[in-house]
SEBATOR-584238 format. One record per residue (C-alpha): residue number from 1; residue in one letter; x, y, z. Coordinates in nm, 3 decimals. Layout:
N
+-----+------+---------+---------+---------+
:  nr : rest :      px :      py :      pz :
+-----+------+---------+---------+---------+
: NUM :    a :       X :       Y :       Z :
...
+-----+------+---------+---------+---------+
END
This chain:
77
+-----+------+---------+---------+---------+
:  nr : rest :      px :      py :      pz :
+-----+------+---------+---------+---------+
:   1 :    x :  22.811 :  13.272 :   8.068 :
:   2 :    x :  22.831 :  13.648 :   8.062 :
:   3 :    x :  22.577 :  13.826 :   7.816 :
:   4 :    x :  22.893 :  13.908 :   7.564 :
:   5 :    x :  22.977 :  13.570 :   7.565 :
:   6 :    x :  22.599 :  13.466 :   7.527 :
:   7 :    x :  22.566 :  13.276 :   7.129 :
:   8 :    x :  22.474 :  13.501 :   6.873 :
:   9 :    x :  22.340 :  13.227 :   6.658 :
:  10 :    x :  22.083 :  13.155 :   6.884 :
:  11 :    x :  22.171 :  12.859 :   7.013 :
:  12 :    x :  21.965 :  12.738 :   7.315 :
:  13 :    x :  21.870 :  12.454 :   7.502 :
:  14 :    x :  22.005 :  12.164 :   7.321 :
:  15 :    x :  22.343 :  12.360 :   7.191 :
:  16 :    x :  22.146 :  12.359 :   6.850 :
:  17 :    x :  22.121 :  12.700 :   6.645 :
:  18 :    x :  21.801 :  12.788 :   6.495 :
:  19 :    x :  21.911 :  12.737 :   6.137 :
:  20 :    x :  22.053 :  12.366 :   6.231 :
:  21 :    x :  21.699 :  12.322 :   6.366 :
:  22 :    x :  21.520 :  12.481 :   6.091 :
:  23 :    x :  21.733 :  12.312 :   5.846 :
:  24 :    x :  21.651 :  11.902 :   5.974 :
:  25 :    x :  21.248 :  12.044 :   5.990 :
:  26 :    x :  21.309 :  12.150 :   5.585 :
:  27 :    x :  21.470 :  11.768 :   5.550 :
:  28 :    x :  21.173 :  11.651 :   5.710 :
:  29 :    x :  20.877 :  11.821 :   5.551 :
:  30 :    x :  21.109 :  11.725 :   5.246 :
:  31 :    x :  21.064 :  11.362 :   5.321 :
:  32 :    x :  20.738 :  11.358 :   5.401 :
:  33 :    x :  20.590 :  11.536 :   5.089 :
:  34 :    x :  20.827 :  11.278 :   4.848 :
:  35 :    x :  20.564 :  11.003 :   5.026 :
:  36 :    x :  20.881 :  10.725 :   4.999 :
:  37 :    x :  20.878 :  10.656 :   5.370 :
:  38 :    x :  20.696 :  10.375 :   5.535 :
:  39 :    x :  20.375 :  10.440 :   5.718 :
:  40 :    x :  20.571 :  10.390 :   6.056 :
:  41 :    x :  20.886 :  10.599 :   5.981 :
:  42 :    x :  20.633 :  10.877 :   5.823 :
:  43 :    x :  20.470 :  10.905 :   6.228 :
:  44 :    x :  20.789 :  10.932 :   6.390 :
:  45 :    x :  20.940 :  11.209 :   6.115 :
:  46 :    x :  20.595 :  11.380 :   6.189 :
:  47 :    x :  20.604 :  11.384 :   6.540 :
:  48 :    x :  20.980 :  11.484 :   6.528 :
:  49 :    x :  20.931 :  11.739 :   6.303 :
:  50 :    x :  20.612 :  11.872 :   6.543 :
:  51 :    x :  20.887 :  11.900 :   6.786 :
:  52 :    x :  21.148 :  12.097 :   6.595 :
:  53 :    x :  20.821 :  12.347 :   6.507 :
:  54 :    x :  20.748 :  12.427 :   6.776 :
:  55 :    x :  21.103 :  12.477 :   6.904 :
:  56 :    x :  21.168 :  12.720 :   6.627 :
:  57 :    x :  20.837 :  12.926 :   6.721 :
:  58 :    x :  20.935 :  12.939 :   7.128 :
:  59 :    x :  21.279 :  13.062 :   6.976 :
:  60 :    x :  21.138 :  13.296 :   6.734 :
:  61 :    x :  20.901 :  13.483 :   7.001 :
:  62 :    x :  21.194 :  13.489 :   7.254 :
:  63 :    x :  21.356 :  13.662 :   6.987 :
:  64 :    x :  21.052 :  13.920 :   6.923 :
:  65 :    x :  21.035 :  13.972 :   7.299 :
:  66 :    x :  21.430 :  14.035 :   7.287 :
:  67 :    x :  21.429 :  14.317 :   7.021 :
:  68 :    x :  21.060 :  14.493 :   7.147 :
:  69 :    x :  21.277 :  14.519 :   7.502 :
:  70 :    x :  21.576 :  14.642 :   7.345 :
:  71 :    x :  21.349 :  14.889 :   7.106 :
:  72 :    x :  21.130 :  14.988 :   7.443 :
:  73 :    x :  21.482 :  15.080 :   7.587 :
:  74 :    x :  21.608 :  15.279 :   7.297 :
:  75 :    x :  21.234 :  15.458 :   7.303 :
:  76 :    x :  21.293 :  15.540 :   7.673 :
:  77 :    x :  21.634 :  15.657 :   7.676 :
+-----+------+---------+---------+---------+
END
């Protein structure tokens, strides 16, 4: 995949976008505070949800890193 092709949604490992992952952590944490799940399901949504954090924070810095070298190149040019 050439970089002009690359997804500007931010799509990654997983073919997932950042919002679709933020978006089933909200539906999570959204589950979990209503307190209707059972003591079993709440574990796994936790764990799962543990997942899709951090996911969305390695995706967030690689973004950060992205624009401070783009910004470093428009500094040095």
């Amino acid at each position: 995949m050439s970089r002009k092709d690359a997804p500007v949604s931010g799509e990654g490992r997983g073919g997932r976008s950042f919002e679709e992952l933020q978006r089933e952590l909200d539906e999570i944490v959204t589950r979990l505070e209503r307190g209707d799940v059972a003591v079993d399901e709440a574990i796994g949504l936790f764990r799962r949800g543990e997942e899709l954090y951090k996911e969305c924070v390695a995706r967030l810095q690689g973004a950060e890193l992205q624009i401070e070298r783009l910004d470093g190149q428009e500094v040095g040019t």
